[in-house]
DRENDO-1510 file (C-alpha; in Angstrom, 1 decimal, always signed):
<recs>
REC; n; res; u; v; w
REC; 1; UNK; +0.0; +0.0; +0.0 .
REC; 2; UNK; +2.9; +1.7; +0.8 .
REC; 3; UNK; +1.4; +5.4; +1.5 .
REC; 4; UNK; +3.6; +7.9; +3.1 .
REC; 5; UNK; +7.5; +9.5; +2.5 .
REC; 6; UNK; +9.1; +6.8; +4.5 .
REC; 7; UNK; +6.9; +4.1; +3.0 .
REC; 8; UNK; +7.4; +4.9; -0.7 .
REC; 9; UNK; +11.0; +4.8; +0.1 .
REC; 10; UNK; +10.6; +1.2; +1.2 .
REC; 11; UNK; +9.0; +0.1; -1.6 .
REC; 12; UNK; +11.3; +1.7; -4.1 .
REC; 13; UNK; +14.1; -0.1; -1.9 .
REC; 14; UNK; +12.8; -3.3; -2.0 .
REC; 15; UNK; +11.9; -2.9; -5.6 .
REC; 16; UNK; +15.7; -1.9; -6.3 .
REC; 17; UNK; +16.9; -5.2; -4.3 .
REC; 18; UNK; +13.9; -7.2; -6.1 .
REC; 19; UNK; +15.2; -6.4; -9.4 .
REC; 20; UNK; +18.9; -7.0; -8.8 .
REC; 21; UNK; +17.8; -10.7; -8.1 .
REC; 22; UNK; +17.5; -10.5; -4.1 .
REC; 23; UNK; +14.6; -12.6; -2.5 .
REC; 24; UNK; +12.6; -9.3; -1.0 .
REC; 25; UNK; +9.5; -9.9; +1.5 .
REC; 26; UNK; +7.9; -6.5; +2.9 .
REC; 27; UNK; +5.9; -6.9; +5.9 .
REC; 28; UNK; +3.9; -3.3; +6.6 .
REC; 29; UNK; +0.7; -2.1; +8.4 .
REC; 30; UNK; -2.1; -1.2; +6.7 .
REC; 31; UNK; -4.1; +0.9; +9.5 .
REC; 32; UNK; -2.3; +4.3; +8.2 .
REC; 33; UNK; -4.0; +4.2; +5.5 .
REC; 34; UNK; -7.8; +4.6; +7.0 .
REC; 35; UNK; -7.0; +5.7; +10.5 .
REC; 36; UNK; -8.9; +2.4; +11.9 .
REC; 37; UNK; -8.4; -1.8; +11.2 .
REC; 38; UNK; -10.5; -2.1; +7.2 .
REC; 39; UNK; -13.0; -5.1; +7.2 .
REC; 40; UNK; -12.4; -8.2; +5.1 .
REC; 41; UNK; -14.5; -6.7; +2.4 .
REC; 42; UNK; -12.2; -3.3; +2.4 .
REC; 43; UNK; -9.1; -5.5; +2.3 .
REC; 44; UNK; -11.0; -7.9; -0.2 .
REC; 45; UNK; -11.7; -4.3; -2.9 .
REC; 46; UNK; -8.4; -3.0; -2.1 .
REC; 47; UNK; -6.9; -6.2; -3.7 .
REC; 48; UNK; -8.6; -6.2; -6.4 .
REC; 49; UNK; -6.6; -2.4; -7.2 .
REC; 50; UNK; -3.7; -4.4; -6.9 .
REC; 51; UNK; -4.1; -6.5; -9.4 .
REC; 52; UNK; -5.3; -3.4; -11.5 .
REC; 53; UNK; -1.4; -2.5; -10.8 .
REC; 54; UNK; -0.3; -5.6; -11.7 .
REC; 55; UNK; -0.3; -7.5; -8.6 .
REC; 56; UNK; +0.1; -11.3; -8.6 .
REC; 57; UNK; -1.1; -14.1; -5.7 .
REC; 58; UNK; -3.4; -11.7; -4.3 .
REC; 59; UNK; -5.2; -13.1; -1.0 .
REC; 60; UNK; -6.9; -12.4; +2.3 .
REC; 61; UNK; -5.2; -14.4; +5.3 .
REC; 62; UNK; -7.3; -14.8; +8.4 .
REC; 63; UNK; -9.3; -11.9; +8.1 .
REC; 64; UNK; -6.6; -9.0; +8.8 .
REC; 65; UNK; -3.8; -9.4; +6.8 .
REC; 66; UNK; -3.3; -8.7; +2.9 .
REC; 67; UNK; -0.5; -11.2; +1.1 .
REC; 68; UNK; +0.6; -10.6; -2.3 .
REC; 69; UNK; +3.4; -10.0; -5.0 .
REC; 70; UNK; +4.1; -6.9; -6.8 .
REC; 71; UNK; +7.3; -5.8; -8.9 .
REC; 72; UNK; +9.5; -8.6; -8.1 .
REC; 73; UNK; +8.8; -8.6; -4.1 .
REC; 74; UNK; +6.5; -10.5; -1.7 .
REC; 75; UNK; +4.3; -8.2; +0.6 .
REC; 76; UNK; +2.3; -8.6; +3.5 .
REC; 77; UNK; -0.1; -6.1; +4.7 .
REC; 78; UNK; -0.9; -6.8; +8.1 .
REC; 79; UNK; -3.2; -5.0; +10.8 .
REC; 80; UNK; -1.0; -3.0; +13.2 .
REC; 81; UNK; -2.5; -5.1; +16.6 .
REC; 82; UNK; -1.0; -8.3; +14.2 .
REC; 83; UNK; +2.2; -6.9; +13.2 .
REC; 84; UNK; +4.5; -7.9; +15.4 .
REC; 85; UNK; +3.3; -11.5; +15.5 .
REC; 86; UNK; +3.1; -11.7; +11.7 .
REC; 87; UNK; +6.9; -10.6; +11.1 .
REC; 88; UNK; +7.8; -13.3; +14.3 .
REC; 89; UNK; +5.9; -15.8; +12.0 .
REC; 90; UNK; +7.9; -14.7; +8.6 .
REC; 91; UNK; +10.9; -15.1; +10.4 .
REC; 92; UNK; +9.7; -18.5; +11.8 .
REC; 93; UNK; +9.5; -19.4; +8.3 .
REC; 94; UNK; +12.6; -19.7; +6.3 .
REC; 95; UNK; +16.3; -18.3; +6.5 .
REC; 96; UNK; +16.9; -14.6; +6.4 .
REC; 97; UNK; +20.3; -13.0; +6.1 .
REC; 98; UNK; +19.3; -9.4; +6.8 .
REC; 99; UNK; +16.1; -7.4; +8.7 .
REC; 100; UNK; +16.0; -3.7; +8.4 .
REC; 101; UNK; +13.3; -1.9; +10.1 .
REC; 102; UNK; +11.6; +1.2; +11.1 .
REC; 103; UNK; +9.4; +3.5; +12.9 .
REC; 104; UNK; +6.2; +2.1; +15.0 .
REC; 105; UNK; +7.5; -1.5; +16.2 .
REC; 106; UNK; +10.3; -1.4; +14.7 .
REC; 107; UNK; +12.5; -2.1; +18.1 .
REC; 108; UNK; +10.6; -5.3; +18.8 .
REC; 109; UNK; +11.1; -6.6; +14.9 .
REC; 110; UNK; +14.5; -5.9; +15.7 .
REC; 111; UNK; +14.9; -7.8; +18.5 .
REC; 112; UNK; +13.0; -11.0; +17.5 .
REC; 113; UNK; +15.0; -10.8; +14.6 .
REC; 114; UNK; +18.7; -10.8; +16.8 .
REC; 115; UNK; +17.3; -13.4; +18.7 .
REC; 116; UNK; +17.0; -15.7; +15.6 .
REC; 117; UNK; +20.5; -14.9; +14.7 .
REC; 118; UNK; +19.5; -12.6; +11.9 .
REC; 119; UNK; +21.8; -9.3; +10.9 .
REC; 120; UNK; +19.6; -5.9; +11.9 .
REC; 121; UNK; +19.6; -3.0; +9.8 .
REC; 122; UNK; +17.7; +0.2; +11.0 .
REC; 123; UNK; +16.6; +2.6; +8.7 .
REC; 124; UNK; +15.9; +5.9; +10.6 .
REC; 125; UNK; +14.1; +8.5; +9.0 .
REC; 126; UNK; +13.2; +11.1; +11.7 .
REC; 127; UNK; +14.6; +12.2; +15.1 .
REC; 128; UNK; +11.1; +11.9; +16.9 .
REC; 129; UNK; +10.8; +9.6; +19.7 .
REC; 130; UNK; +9.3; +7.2; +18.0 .
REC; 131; UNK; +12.0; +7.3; +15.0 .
REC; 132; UNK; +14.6; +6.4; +16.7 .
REC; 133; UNK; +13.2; +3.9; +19.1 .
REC; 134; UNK; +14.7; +1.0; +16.7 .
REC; 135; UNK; +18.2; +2.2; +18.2 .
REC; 136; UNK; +17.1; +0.7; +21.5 .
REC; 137; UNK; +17.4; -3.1; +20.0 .
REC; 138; UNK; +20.9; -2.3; +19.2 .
REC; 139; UNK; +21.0; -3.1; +15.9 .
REC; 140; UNK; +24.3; -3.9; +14.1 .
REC; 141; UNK; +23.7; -1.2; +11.8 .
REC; 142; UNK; +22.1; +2.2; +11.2 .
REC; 143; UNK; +20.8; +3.8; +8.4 .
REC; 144; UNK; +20.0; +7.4; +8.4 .
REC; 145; UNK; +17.8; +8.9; +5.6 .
REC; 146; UNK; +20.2; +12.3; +5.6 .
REC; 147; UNK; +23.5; +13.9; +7.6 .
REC; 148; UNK; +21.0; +15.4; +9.9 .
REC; 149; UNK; +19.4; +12.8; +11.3 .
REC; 150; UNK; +23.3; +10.8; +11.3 .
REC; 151; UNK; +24.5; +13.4; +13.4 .
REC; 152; UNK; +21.2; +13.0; +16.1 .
REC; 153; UNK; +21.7; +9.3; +15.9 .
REC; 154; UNK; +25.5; +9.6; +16.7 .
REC; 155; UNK; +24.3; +11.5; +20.2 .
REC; 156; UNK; +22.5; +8.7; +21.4 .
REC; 157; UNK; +24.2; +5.3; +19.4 .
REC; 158; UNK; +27.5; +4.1; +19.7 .
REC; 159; UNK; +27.4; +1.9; +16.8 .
REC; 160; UNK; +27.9; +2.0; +13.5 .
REC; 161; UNK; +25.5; +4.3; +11.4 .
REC; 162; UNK; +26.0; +5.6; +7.9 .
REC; 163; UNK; +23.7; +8.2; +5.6 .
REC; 164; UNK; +21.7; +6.5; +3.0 .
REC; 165; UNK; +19.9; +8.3; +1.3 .
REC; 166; UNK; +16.1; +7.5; +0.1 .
REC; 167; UNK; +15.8; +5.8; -3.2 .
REC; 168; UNK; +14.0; +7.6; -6.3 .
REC; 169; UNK; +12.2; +6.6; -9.3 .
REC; 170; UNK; +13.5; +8.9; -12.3 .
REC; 171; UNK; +11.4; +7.0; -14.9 .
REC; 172; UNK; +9.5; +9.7; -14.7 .
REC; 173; UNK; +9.6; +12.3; -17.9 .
REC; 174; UNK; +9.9; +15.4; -15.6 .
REC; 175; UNK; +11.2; +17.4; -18.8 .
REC; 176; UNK; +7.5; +17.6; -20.2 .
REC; 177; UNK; +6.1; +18.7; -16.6 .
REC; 178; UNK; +9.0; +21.4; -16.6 .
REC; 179; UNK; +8.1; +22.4; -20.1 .
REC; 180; UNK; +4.5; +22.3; -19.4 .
REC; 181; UNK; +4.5; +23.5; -15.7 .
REC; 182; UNK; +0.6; +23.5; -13.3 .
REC; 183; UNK; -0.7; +26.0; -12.1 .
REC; 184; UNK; -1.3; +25.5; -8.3 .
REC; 185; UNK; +1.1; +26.2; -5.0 .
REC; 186; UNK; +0.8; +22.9; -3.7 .
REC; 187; UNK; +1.3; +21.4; -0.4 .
REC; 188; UNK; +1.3; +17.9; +0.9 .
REC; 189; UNK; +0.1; +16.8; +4.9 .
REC; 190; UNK; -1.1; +20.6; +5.7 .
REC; 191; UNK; -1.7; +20.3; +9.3 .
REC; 192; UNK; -0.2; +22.6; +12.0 .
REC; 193; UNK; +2.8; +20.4; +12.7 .
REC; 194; UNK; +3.7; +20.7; +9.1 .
REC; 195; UNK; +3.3; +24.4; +9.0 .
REC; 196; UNK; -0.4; +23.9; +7.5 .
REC; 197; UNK; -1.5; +27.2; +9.1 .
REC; 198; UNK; +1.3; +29.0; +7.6 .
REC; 199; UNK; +0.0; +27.7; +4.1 .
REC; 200; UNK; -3.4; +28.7; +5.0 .
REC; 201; UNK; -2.5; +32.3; +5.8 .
REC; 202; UNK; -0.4; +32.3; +2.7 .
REC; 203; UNK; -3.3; +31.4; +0.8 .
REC; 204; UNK; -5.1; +34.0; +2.3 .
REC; 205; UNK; -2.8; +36.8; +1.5 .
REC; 206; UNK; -2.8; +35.3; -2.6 .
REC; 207; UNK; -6.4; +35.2; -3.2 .
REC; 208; UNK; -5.6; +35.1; -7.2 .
REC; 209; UNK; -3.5; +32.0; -6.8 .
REC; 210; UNK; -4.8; +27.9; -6.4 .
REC; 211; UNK; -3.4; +26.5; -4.0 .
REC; 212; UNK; -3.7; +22.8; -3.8 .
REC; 213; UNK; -3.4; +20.6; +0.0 .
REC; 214; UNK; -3.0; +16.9; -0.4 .
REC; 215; UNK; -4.2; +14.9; +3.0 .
REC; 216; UNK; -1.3; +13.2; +4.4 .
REC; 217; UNK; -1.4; +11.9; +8.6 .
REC; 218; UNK; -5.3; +12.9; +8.6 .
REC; 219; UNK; -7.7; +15.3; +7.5 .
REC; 220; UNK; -6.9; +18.9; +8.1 .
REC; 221; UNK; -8.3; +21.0; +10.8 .
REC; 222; UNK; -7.3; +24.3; +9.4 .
REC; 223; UNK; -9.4; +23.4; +6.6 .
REC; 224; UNK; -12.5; +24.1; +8.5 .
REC; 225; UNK; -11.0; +27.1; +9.8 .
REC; 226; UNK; -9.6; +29.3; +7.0 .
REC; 227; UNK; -12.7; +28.1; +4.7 .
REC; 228; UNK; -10.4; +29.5; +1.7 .
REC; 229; UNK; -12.7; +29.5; -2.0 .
REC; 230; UNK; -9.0; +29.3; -3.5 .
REC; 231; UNK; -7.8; +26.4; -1.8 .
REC; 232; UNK; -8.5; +22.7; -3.4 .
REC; 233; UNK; -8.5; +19.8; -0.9 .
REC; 234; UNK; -7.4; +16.2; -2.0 .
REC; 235; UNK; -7.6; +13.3; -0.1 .
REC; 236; UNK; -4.7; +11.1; +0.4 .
REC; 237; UNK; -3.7; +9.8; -3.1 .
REC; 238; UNK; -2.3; +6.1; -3.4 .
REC; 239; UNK; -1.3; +8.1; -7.3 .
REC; 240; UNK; +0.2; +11.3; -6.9 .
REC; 241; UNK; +0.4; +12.1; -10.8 .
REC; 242; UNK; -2.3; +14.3; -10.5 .
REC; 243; UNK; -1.3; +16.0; -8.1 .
REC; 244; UNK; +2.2; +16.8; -9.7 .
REC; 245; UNK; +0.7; +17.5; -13.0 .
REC; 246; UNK; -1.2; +20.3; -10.8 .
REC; 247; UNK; +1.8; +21.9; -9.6 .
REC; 248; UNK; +3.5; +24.6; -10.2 .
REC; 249; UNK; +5.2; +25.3; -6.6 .
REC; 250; UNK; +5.7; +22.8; -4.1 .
REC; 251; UNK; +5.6; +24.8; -0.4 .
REC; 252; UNK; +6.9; +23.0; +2.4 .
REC; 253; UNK; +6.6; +24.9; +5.5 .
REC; 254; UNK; +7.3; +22.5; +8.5 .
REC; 255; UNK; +7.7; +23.4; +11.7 .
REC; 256; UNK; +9.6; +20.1; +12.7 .
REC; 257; UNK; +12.9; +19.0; +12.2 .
REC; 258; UNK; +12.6; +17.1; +9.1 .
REC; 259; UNK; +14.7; +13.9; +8.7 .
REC; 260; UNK; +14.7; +14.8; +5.0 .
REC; 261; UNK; +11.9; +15.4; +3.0 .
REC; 262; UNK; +11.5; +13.1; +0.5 .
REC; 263; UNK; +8.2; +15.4; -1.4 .
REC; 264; UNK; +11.3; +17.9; -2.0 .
REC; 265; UNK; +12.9; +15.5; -4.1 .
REC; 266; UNK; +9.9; +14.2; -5.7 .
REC; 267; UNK; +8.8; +17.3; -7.0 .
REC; 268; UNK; +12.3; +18.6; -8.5 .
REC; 269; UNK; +12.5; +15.4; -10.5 .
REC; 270; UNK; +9.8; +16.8; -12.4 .
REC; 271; UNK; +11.2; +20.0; -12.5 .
REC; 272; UNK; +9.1; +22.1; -10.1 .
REC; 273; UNK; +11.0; +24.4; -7.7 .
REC; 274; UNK; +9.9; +24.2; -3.8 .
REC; 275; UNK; +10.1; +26.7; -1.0 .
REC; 276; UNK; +10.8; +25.2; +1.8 .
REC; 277; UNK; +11.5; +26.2; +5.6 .
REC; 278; UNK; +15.0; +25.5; +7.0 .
REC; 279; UNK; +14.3; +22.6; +9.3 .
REC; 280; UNK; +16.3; +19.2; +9.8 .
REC; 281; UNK; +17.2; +17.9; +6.9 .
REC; 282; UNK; +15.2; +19.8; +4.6 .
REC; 283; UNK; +18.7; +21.8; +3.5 .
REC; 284; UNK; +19.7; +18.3; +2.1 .
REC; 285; UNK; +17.1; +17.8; +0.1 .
REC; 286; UNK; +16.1; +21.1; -2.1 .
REC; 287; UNK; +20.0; +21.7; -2.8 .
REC; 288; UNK; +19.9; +23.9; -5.4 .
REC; 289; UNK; +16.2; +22.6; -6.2 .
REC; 290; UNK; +14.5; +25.4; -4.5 .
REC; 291; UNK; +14.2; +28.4; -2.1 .
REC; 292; UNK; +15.0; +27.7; +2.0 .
REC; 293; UNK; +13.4; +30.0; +3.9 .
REC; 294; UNK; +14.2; +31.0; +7.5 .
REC; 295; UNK; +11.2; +33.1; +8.3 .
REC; 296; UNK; +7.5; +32.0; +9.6 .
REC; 297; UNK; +5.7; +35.5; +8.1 .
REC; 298; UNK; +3.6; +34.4; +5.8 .
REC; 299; UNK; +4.0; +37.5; +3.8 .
REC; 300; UNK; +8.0; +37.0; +3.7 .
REC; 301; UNK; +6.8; +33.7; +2.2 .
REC; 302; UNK; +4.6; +35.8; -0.3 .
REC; 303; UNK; +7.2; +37.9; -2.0 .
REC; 304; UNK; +9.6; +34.8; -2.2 .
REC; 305; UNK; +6.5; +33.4; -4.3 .
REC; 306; UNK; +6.2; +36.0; -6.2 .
REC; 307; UNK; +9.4; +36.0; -7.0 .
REC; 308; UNK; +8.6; +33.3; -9.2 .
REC; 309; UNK; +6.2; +34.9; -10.9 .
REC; 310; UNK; +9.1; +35.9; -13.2 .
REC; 311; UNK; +9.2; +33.4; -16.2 .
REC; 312; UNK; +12.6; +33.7; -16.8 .
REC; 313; UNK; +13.6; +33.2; -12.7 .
REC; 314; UNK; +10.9; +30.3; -12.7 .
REC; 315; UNK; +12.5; +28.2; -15.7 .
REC; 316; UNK; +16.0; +29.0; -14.3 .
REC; 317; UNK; +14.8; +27.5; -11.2 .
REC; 318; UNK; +12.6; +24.6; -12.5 .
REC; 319; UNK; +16.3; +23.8; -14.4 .
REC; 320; UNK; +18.4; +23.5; -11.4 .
REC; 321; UNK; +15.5; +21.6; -9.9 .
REC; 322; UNK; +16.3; +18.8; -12.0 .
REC; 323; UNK; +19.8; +18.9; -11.7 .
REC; 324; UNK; +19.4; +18.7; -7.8 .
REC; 325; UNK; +17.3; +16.1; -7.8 .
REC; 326; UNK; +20.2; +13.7; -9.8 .
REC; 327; UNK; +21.8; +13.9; -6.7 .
REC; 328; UNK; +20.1; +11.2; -5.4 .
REC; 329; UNK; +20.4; +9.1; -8.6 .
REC; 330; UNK; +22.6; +6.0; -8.0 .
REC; 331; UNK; +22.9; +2.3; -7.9 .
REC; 332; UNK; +21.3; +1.6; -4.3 .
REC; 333; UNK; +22.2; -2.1; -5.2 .
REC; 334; UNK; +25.8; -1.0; -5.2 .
REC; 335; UNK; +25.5; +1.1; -2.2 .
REC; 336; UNK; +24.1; -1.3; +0.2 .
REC; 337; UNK; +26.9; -3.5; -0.5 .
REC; 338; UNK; +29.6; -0.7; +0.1 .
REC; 339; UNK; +27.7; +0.1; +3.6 .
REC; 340; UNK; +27.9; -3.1; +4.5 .
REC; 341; UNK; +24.4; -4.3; +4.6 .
REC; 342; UNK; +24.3; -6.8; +2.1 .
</recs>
């Protein structure tokens, strides 16, 4: 299902290792993606999209959980209360050489996994609480999603961690999109903690602009709120392409200190600049792909928009946006070896 920055870097991941010929299972929970547990029936129409996508061996197992294969991997959707016992039960199964995990029970994966004789990888893609709660099971190694989050994970572990950065897919033909640019300032997850009100106000201030909010953690409160006639609302989008084909900006305005910012790269592959706040990681992933803003005024934001009102600034821009974004183009193959993970 695989909805969410970190989770679309997983799949990409174990797409990568899939294709190189690597025997890939992917064991996730599916409860993010409606906020509650989804009855048989839900779990029963949702796989019937997957084999719209071109998923194989689709099949309900014991009324929560979601098996099936899908670019070269095997996946198992599980319900969050079944998690932990469904990954004890993969392991149970056959012979793994290497776990990596993450985020919400990823610690106890971890463990089980150590206890089985199994090398741990942790992937750690925020400096929350509850991202780096996998360091607790001591893995033997630790991946962190940029040099920000390494240096927060070096404060607290004394093992070995290294920056690996998240995978992308540049299939994409972001020339056309770049050529061809939206027409919306577009945000994704607009709630407060992502500086949502900010990109209300902003709204507000830029009546004659669209501005288009994609739901991301849940459904925006600010929403009800600003009640803004030039503001478009999405729900959360399992296909983002129309969403990117709207855009002309990408804002991202967080007031947490993001372990990355994956949406930054995402939209510079396709060519469209971002302003983004200085938080975390967020200087590592616009680069030279966008505008970093240290400011919270909504109108200091507004003339940094405008700025880009200017063709000829915009296409300069929308340029170095896809040169920033082939930063992150590599062989991840490759690189997991050098790390020493595979």
């Amino acid at each position: 299902m695989f909805v969410g920055g970190a989770e679309v870097s997983v799949r990409l991941l174990a797409q990568r290792l899939a294709a190189s010929g690597r025997d890939v299972t992917v064991v996730g929970s599916h409860v993010h993606i409606t906020g509650h547990e989804p009855s048989v029936a839900a779990l029963q129409a949702y796989g019937e999209h997957l084999r719209e996508l071109g998923a194989t061996q689709v099949a309900v197992v014991d009324r929560h959980a979601l098996t099936y294969r899908l670019a070269g991997m095997r996946c198992v959707s599980t319900s969050n209360a079944e998690y932990l016992r469904t990954c004890e039960a993969e392991l149970a199964q056959g012979s793994h050489d290497v776990v990596l995990a993450m985020l919400e029970q990823g610690e106890e994966v971890l463990r089980a996994s150590a206890s089985r004789g199994v090398r741990t990888v942790a992937w750690i893609h925020d400096v929350s609480d509850n991202g780096l709660a996998c360091l607790e099971s001591d893995p033997a190694l630790v991946l962190a999603t940029s040099r920000f989050v390494a240096r927060a994970v070096g404060a607290r572990f004394a093992g070995e961690v290294r920056v690996f950065y998240p995978p992308f897919d540049f299939r994409e033909n972001p020339n056309g999109h770049a050529q061809l640019p939206g027409d919306c300032v577009s945000m994704v997850n607009p709630i407060p903690e992502k500086g949502g009100d900010l990109a209300f106000r902003l709204a507000a201030l830029n009546p004659g602009r669209t501005f288009l909010f994609v739901e991301g953690w849940r459904w925006s409160e600010l929403l009800d709120r600003y009640r803004l006639p030039n503001v478009h609302y999405l729900p959360p989008q399992i296909d983002m392409s129309t969403f990117w084909r709207r855009t002309r900006v990408l804002i991202v305005p967080s007031r947490l200190p993001e372990g990355f910012g994956r949406v930054v790269v995402e939209a510079n592959l396709r060519g469209i600049p971002v302003l983004a706040a200085r938080r975390g990681g967020l200087s590592e992933a616009v680069g030279t792909g966008g505008i970093l803003i240290d400011k919270r005024d909504p109108a200091h934001w507004s003339e940094k928009l405008a700025q880009l009102d200017d063709e000829a600034r915009f296409r300069a821009l929308a340029a170095r946006a896809l040169v920033s974004a082939r930063r992150f183009e590599r062989d991840v193959d490759a690189e997991l070896v050098a790390l020493g993970v595979l």
